[in-house]
MDTraj code that builds the backbone (N, CA, C; nanometers):
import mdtraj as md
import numpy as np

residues = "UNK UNK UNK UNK UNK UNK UNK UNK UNK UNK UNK UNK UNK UNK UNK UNK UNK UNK UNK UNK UNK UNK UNK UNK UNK UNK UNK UNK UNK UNK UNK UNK UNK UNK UNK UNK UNK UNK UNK UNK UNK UNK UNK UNK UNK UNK UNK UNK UNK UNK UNK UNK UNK UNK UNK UNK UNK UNK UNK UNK UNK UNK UNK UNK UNK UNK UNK UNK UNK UNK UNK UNK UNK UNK UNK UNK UNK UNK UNK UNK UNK UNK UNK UNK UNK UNK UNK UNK UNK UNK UNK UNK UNK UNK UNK UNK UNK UNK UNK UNK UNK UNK UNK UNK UNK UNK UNK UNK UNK UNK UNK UNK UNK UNK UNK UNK UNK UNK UNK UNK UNK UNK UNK UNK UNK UNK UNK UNK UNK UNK UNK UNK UNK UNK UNK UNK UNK UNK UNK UNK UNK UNK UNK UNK UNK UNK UNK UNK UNK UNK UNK UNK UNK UNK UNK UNK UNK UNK UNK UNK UNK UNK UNK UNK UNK UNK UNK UNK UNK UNK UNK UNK UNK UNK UNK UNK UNK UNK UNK UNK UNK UNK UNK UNK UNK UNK UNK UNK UNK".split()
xyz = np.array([
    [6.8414, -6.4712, -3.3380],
    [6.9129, -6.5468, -3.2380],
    [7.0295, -6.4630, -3.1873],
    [7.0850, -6.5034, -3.1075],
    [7.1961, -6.4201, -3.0091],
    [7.3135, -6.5001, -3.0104],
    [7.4070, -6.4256, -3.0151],
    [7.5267, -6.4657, -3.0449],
    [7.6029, -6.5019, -2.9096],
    [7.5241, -6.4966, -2.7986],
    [7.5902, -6.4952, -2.6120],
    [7.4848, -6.5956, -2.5943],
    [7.4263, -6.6861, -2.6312],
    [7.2845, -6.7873, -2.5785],
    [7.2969, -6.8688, -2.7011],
    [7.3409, -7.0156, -2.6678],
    [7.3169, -7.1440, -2.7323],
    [7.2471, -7.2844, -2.6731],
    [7.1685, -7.1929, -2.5506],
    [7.0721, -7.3230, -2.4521],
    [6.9619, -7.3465, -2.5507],
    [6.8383, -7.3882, -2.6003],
    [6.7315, -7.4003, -2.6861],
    [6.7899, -7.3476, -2.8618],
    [6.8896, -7.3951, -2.9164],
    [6.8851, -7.3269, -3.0356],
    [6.8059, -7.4647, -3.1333],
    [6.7710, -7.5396, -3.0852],
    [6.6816, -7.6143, -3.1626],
    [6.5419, -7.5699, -3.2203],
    [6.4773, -7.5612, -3.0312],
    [6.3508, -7.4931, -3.0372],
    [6.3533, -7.3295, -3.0717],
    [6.4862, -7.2499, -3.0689],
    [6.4893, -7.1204, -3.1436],
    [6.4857, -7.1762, -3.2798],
    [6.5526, -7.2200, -3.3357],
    [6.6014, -7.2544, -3.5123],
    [6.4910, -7.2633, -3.5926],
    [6.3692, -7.3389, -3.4953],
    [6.2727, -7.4303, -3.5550],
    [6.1674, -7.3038, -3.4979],
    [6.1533, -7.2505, -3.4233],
    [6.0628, -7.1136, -3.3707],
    [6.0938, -7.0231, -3.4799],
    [6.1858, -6.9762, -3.5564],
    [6.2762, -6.9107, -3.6334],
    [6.2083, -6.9105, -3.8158],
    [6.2687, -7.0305, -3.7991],
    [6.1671, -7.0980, -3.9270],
    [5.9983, -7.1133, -3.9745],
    [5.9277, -7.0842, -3.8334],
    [5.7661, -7.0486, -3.8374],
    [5.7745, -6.9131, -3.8683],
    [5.8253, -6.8060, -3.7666],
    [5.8485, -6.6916, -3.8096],
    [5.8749, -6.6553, -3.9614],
    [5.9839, -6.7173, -4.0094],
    [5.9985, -6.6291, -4.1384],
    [5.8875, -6.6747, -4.2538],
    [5.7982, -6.8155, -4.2014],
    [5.6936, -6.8415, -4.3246],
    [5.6129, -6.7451, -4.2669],
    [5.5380, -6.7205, -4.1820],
    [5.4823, -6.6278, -4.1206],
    [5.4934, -6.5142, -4.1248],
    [5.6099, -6.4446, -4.1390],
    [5.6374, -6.2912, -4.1767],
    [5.6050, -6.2927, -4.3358],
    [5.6501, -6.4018, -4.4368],
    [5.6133, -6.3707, -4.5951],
    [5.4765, -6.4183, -4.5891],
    [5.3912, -6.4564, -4.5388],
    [5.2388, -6.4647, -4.5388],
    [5.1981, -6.3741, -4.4693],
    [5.2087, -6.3113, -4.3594],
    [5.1342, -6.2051, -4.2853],
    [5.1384, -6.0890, -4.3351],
    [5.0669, -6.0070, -4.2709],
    [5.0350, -5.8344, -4.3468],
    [5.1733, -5.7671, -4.2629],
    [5.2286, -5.6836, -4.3341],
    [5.2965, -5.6385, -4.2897],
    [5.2652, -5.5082, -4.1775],
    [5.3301, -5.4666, -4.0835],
    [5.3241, -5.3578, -3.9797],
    [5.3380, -5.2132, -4.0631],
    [5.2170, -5.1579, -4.0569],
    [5.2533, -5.0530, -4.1664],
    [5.2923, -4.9580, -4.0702],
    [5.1874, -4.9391, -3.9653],
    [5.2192, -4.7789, -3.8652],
    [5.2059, -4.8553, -3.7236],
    [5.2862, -4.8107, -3.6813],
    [5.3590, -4.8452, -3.5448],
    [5.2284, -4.8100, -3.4390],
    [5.1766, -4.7897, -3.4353],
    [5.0312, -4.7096, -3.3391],
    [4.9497, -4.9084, -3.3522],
    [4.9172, -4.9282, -3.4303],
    [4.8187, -5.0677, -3.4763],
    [4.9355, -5.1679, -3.4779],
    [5.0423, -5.1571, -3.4308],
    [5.1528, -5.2438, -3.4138],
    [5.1169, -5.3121, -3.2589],
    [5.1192, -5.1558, -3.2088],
    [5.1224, -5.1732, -3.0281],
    [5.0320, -5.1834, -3.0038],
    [4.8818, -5.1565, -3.0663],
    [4.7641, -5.2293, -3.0445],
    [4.7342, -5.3735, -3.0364],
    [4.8346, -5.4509, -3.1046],
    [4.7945, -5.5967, -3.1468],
    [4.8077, -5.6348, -3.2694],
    [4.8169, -5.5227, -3.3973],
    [4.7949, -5.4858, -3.5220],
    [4.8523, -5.6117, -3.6031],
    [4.9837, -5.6737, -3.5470],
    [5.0226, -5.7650, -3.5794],
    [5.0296, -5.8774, -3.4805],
    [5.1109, -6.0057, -3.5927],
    [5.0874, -6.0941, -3.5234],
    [5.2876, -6.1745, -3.4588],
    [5.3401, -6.0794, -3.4991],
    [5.4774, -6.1181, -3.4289],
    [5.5631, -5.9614, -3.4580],
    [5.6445, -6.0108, -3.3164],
    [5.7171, -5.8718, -3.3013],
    [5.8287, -5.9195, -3.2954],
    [5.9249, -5.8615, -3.3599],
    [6.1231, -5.8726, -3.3586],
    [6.1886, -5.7903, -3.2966],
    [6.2491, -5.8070, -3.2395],
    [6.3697, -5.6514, -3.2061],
    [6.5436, -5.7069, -3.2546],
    [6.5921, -5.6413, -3.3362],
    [6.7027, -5.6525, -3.4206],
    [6.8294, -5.5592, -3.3430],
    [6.9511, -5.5540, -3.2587],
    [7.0308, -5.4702, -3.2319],
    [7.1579, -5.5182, -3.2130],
    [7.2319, -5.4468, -3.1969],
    [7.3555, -5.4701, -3.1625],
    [7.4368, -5.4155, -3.0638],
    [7.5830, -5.4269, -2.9718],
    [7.6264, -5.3265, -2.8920],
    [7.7654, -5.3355, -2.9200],
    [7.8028, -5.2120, -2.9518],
    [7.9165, -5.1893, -3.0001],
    [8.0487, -5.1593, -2.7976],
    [8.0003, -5.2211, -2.7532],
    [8.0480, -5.2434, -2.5933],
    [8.1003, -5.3727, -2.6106],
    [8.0263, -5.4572, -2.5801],
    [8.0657, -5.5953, -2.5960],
    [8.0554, -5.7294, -2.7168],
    [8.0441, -5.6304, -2.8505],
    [8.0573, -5.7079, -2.9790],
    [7.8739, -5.7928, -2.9663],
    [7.8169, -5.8335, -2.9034],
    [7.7197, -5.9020, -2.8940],
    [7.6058, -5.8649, -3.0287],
    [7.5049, -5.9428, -3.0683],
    [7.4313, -5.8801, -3.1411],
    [7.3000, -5.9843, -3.1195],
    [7.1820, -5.9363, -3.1663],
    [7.0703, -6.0045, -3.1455],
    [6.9553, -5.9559, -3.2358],
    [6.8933, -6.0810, -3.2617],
    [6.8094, -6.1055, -3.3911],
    [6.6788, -6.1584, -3.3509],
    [6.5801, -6.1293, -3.2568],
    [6.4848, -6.2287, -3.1952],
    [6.3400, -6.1664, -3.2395],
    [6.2625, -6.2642, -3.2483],
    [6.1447, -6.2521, -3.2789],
    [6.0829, -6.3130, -3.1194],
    [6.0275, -6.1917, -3.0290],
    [6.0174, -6.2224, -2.8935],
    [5.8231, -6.2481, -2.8272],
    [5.7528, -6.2007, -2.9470],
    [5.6050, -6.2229, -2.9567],
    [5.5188, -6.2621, -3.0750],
    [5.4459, -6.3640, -3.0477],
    [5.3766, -6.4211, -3.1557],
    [5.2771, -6.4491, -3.1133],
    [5.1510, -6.4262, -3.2614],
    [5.0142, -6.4251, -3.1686],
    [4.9649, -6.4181, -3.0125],
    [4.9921, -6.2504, -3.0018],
    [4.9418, -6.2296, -2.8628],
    [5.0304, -6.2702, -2.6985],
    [5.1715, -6.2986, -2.7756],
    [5.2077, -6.3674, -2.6338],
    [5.3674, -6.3627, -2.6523],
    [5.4032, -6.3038, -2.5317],
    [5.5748, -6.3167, -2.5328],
    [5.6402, -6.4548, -2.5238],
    [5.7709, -6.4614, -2.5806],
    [5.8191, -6.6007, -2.5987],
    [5.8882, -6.5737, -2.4141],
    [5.9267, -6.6517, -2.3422],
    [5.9657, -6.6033, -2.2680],
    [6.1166, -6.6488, -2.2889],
    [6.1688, -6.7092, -2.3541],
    [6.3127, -6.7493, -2.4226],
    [6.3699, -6.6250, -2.4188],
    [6.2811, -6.5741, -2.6003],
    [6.3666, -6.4939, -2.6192],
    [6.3762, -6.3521, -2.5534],
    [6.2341, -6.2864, -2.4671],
    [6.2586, -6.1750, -2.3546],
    [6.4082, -6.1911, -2.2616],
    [6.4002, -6.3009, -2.2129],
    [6.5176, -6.3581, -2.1549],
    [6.6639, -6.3291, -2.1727],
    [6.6176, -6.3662, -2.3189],
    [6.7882, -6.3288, -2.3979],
    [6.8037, -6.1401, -2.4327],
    [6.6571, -6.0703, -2.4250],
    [6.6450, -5.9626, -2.4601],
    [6.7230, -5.9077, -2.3118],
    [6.7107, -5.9460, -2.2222],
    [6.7152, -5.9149, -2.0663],
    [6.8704, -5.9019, -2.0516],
    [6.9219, -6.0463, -2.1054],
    [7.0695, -6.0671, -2.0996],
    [7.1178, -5.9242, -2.1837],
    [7.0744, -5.9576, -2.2815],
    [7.1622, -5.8761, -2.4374],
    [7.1444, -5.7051, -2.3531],
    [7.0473, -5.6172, -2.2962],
    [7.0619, -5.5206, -2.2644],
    [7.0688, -5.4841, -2.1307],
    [7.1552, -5.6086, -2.0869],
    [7.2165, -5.5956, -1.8989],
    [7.2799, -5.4574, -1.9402],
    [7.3398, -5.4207, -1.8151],
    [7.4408, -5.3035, -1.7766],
    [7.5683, -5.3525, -1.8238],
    [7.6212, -5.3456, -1.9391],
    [7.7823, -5.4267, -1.9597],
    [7.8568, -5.3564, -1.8703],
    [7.8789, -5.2726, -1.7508],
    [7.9850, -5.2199, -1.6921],
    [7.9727, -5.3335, -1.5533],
    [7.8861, -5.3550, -1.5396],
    [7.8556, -5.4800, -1.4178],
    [7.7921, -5.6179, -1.4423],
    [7.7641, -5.6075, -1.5616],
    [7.6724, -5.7444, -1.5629],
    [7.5543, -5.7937, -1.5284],
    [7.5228, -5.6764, -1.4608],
    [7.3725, -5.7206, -1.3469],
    [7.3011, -5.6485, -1.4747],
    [7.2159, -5.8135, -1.4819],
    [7.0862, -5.8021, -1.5307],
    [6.9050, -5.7960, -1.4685],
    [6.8706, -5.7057, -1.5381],
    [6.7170, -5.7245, -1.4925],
    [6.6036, -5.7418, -1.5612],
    [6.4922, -5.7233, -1.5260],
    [6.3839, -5.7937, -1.6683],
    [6.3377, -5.6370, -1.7449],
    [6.3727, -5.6867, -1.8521],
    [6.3463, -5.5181, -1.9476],
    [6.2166, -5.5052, -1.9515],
    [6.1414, -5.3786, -1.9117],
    [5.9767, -5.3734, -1.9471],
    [5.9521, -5.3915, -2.0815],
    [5.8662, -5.4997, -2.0814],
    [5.8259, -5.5452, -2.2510],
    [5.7700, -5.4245, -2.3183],
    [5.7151, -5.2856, -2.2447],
    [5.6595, -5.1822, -2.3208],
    [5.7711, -5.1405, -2.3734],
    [5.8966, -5.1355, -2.3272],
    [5.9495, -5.0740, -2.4072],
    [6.0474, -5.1386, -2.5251],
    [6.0495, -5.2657, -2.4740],
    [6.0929, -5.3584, -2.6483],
    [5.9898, -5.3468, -2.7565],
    [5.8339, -5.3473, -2.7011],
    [5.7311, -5.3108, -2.7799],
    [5.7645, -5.2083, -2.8815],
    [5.7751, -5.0754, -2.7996],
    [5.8323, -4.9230, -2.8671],
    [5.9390, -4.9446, -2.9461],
    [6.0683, -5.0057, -2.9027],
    [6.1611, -5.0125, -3.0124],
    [6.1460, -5.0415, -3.1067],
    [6.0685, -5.2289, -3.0846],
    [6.0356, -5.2834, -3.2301],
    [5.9527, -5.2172, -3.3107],
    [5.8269, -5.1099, -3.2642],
    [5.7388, -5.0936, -3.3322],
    [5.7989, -4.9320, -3.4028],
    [5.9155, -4.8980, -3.3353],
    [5.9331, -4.7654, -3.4180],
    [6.0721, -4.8459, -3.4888],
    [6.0805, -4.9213, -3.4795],
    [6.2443, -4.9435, -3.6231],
    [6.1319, -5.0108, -3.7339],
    [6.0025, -5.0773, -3.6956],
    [5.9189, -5.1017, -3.8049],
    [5.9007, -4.9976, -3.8750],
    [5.8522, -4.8760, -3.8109],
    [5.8383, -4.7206, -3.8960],
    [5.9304, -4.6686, -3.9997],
    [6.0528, -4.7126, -3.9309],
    [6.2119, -4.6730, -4.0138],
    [6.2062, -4.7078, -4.1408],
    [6.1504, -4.8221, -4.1581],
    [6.1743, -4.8855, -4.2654],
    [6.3295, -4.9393, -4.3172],
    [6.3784, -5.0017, -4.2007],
    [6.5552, -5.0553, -4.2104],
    [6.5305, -5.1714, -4.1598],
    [6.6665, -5.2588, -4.2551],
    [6.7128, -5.3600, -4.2169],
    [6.8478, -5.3713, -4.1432],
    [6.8961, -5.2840, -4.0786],
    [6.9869, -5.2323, -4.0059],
    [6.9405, -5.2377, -3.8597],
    [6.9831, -5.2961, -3.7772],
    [6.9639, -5.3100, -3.6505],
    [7.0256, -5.2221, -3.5361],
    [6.9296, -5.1403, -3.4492],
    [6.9709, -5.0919, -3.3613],
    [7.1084, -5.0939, -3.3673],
    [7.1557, -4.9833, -3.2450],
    [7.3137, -5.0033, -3.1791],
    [7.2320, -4.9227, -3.0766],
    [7.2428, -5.0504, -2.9700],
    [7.2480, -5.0425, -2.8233],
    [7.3342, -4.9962, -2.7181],
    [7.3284, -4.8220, -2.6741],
    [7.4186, -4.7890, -2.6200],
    [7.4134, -4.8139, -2.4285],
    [7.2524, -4.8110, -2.4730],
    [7.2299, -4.8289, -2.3005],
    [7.1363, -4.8340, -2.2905],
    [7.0912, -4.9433, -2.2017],
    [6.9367, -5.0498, -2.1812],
    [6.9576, -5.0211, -2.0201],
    [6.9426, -5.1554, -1.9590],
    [6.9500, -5.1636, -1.8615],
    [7.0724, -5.0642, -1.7838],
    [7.0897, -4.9925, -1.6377],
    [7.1789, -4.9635, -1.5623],
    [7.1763, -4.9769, -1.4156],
    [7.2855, -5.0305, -1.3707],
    [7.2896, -5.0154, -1.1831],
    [7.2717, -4.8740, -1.1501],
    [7.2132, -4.8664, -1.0207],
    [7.2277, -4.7732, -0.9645],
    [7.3450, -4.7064, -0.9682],
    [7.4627, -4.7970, -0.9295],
    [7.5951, -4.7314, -0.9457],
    [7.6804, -4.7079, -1.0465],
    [7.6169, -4.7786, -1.1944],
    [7.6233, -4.7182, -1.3267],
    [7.5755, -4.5583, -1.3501],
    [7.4643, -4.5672, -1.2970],
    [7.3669, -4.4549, -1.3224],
    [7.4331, -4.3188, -1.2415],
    [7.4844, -4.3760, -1.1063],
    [7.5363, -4.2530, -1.0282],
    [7.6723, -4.1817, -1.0941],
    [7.7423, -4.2758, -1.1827],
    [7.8779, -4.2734, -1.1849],
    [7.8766, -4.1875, -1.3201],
    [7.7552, -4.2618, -1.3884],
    [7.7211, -4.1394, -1.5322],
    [7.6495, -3.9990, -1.5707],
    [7.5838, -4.0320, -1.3838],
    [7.5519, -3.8787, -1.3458],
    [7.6350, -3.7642, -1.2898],
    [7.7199, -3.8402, -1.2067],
    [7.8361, -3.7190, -1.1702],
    [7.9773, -3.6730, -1.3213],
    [7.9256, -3.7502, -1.4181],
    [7.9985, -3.6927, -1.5704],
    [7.9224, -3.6328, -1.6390],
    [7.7918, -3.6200, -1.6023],
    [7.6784, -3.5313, -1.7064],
    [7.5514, -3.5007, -1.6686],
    [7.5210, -3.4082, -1.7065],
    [7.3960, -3.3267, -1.6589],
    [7.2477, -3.3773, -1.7014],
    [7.2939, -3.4759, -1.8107],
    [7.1721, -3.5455, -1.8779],
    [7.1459, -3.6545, -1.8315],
    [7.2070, -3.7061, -1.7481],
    [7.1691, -3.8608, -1.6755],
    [7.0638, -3.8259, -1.5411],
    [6.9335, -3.8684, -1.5824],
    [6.8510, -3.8526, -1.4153],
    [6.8924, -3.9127, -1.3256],
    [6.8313, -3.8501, -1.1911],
    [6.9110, -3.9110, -1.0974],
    [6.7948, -4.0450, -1.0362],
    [6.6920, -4.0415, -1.1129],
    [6.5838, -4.2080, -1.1110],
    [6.5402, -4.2099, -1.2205],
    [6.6450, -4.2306, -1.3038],
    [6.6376, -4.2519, -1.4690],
    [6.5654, -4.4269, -1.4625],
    [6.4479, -4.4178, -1.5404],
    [6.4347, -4.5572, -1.6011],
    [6.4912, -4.6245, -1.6449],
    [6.6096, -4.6173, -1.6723],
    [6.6882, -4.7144, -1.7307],
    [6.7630, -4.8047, -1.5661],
    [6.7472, -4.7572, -1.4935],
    [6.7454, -4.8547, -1.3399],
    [6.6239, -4.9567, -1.3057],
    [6.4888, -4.9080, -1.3843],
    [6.4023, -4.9723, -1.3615],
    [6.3884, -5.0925, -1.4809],
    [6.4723, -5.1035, -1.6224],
    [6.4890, -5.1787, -1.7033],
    [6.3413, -5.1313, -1.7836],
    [6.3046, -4.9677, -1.8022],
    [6.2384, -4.9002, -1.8814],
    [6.2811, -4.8113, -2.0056],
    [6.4188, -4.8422, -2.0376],
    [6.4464, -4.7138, -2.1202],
    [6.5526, -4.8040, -2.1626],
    [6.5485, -4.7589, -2.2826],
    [6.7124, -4.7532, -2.4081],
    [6.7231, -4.6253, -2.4752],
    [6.8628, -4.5863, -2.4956],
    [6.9347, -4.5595, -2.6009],
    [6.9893, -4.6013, -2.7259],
    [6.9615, -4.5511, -2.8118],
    [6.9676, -4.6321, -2.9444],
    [7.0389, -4.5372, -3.0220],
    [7.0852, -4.6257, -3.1459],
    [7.1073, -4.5236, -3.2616],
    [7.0866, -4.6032, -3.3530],
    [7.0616, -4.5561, -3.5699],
    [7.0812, -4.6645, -3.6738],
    [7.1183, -4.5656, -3.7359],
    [7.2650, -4.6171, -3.7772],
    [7.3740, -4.4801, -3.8263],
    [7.2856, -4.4345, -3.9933],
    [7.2047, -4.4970, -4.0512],
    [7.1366, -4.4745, -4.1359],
    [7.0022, -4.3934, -4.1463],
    [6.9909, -4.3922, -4.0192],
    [6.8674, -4.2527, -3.9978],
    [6.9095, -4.1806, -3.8915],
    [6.8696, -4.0338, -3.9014],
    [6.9315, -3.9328, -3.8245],
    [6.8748, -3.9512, -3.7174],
    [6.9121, -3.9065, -3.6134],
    [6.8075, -3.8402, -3.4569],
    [6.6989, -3.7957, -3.4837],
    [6.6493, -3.7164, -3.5332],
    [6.5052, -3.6722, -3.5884],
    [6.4492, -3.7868, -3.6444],
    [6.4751, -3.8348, -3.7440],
    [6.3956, -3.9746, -3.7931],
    [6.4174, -4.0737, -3.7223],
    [6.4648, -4.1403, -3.6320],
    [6.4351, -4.2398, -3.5420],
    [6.3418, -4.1630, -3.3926],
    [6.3837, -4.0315, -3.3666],
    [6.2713, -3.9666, -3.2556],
    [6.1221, -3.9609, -3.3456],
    [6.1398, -3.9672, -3.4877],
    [5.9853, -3.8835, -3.4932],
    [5.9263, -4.0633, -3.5174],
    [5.9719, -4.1399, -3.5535],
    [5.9262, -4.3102, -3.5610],
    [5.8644, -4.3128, -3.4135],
    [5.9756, -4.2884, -3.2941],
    [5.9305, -4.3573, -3.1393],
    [5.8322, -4.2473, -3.1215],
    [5.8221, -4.1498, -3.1057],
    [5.6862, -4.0344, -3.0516],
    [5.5630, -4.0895, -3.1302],
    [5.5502, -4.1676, -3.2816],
    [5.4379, -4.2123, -3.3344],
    [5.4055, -4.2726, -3.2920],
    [5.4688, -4.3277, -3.2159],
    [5.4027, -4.4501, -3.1244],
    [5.3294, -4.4131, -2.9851],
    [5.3223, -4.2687, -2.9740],
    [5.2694, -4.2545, -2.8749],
    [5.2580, -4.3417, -2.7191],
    [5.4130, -4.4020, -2.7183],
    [5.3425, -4.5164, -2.5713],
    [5.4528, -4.4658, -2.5078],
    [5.5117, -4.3576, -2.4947],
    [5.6309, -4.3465, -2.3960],
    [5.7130, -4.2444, -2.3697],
    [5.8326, -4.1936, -2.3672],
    [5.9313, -4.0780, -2.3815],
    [6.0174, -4.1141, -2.4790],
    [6.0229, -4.0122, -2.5538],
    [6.1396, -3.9700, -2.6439],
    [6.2075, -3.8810, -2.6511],
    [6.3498, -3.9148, -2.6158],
    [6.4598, -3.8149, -2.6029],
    [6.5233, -3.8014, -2.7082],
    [6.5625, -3.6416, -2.7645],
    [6.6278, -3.6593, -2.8735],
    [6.8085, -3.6169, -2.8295],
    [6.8882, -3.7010, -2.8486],
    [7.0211, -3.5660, -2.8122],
    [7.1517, -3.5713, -2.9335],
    [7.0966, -3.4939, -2.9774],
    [7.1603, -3.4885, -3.1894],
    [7.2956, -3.5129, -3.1339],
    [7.3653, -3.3867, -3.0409],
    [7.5022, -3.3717, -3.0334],
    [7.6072, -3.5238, -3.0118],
    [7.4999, -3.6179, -2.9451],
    [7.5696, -3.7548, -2.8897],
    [7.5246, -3.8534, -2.9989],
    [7.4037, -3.7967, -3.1086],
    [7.3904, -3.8827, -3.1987],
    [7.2944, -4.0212, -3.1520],
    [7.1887, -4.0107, -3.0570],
    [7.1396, -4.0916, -3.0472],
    [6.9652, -4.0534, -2.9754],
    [6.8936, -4.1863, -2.9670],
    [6.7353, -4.1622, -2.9249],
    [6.6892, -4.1906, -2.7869],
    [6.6715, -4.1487, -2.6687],
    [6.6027, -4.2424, -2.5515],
    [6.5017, -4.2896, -2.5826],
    [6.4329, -4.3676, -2.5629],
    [6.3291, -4.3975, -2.5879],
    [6.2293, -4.5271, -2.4592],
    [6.1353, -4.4778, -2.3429],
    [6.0827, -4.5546, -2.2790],
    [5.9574, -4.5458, -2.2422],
    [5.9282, -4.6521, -2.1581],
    [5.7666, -4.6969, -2.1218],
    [5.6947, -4.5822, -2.0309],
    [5.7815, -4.4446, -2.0024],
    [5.7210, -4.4119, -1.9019],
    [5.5950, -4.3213, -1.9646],
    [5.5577, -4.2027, -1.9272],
    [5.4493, -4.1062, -1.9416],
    [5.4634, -4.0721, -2.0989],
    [5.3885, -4.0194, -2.2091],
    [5.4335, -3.9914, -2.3224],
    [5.4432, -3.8159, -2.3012],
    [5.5700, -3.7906, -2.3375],
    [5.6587, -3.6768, -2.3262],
    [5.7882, -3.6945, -2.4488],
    [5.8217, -3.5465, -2.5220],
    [5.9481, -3.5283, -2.5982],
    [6.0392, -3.4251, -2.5709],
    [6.1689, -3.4588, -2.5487],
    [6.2553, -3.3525, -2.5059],
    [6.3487, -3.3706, -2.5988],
    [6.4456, -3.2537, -2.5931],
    [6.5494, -3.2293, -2.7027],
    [6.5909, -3.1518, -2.8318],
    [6.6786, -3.1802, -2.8939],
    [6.6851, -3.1200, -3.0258],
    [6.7181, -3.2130, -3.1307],
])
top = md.Topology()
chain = top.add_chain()
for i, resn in enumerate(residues, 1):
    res = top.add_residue(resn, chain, resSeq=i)
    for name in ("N", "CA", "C"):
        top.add_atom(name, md.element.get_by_symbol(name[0]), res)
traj = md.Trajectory(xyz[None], top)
């Protein structure tokens, strides 16, 4: 559940409570590849943002089908915090997150540095650095930045590339992973 969204916390609480009998009866997600196949039967994404204190705990697919609640709240939770403007995050790439922090093997949740961005986020973080594209997916609500101060850059890049469904950026020096829906490609160190 999300700590910025208290509209449905009934039908979350009680959605919540199927989930966790359901996670101690179901097979667990061993490899992230048969994750994003279908492999399982509910997907979580766990993060936090050290921007605006927010944090989020959602279980956003179950048997075969997005909740559309909690995408929703996924949408909110990784707006652009410099503007607020939110857009709809491509579910491939909440897919990828969840299915490579399954790999990690942590109960430590993301830290969300950057999900969603405006154009004029994006321009403003491109004229400070050479690493921001100038039609970066993260305008199209295709890409995050992540970190879990408990696994290095290499072990959270080599989790998202197993998954084969997207790009993985590694950039050690800033301490964190890109990771999105677009072509599967790896850059970095």
């Amino acid at each position: 559940m999300t700590e910025h969204s208290s509209s449905s916390i009934s039908r979350r609480a009680l959605l919540g409570a199927f989930a966790a009998t359901a996670l101690t009866a179901a097979p667990t997600f061993s490899k992230a590849a048969g994750f994003l196949r279908g492999g399982g039967d509910i997907r979580r994404i766990r993060m936090y943002s050290g921007r605006t204190g927010e944090k989020i705990d959602t279980i956003y697919w179950v048997e075969g089908k997005y909740i559309k609640d909690a995408v929703k709240e996924i949408n909110a939770f990784m707006r652009d915090w410099r503007t607020n403007d939110v857009i709809g995050i491509d579910t491939r790439t909440i897919d990828i997150m969840a299915a490579a922090h399954n790999l990690l093997d942590v109960n430590e949740p993301y830290m969300l540095l950057s999900g969603y961005r405006s154009p004029a986020t994006n321009a403003m973080l491109r004229s400070r650095s050479r690493g921001v594209a100038k039609n970066s997916l993260h305008m199209k609500g295709q890409a995050a930045d992540l970190r879990i101060s408990s696994r290095s850059v290499h072990q959270i890049a080599k989790a998202a590339a197993a998954c084969r469904a997207g790009g993985v950026g590694r950039y050690s020096g800033s301490n964190f992973v890109h990771m999105d829906c677009g072509p599967v490609r790896t850059w970095g160190r």
